[in-house]
C-alpha positions as CSV (number, residue, x, y, z in Angstrom):
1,X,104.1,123.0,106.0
2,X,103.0,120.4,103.3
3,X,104.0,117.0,102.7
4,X,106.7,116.4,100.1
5,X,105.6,115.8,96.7
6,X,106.9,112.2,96.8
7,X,104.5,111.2,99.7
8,X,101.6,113.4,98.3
9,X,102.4,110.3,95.5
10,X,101.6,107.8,97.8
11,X,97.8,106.2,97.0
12,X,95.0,107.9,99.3
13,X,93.4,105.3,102.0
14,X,89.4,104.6,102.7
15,X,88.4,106.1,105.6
16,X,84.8,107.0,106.3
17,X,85.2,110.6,106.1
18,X,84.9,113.2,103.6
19,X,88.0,114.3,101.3
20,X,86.7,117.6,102.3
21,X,87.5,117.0,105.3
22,X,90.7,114.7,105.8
23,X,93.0,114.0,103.2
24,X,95.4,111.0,103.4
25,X,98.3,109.5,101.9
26,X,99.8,106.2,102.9
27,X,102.2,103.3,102.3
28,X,101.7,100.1,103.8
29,X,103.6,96.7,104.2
30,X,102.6,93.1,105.5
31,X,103.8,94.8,109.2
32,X,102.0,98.1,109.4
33,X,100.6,101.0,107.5
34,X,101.9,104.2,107.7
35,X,99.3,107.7,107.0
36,X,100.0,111.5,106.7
37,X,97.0,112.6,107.3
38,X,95.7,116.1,106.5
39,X,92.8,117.5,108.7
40,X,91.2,120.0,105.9
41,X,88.3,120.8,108.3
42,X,88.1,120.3,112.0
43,X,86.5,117.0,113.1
44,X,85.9,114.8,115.8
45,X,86.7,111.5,116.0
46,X,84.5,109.1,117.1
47,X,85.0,106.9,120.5
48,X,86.8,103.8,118.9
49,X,89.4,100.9,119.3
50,X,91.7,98.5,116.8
51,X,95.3,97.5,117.1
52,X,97.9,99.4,118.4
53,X,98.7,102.7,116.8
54,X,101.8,105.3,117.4
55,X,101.5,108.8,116.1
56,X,103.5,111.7,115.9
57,X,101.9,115.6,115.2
58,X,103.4,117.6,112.6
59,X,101.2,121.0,112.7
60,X,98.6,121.8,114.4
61,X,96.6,120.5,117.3
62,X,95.0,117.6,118.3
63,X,92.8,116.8,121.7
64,X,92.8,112.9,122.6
65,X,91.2,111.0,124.9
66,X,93.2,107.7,125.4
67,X,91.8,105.4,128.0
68,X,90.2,107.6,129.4
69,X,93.2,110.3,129.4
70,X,92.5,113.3,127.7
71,X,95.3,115.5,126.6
72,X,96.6,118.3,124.0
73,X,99.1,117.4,121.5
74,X,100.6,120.2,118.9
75,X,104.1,119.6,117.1
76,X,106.9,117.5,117.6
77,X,104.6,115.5,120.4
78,X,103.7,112.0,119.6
79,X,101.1,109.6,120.8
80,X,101.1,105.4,121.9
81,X,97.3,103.9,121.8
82,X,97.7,100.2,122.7
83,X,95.9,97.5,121.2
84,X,92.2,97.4,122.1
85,X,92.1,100.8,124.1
86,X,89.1,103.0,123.4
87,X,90.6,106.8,121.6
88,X,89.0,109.4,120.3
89,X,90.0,113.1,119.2
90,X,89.1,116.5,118.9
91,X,90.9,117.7,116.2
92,X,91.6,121.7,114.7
93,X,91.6,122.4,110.8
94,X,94.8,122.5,109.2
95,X,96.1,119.7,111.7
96,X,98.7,117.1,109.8
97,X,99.6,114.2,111.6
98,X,101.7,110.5,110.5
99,X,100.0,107.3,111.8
100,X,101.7,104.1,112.1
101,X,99.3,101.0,112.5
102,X,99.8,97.6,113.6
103,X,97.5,96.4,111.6
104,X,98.7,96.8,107.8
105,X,95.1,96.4,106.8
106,X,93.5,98.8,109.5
107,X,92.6,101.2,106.1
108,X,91.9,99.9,102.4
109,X,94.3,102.1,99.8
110,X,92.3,103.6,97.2
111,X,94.7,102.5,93.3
């Protein structure tokens, strides 16, 4: 399942990975940004923390660890990561996910 054309419109987002690898499509606001991201390649994501973050997956799988927590998510789950609390993921090629941020400037759009 792809992304509709419309939000495959939206500008891309900075993120310190390879288009190769993760492709992204966002809109943003002065209250949050919003990504659908596409995992093209498996990853791993890095131990991190920011603002709060909700996220629901739309294919494919994803492994987090959330405070510690590790568990599997795969479609129609969704995921809470409270401000400040240390994340990270394991996540499988072909994986699409949406993102919603706090922070409306937790990723730079690419115009």
């Amino acid at each position: 399942m792809n992304f509709p054309d419309f939000i495959m419109g939206f500008p891309a987002i900075d993120v310190p990975f390879s288009e190769e690898v993760v492709q992204t499509r966002a809109i943003q606001s002065e209250d949050g940004l919003v990504v659908f991201f596409t995992f093209l390649q498996g990853m791993e994501l890095p131990m991190h923390s920011h603002g709060a973050q909700w996220g629901t997956v739309v294919h494919g799988q994803i492994e987090f660890t959330i405070g510690g927590h590790t568990q599997t998510y795969g479609p129609g789950d969704s995921y809470s990561i409270p401000a400040g609390v240390e994340h990270g993921a394991v996540i499988q090629a072909g994986t699409k996910v949406i993102d919603v941020f706090e922070e409306a400037d937790r990723y730079p759009l690419k115009r």
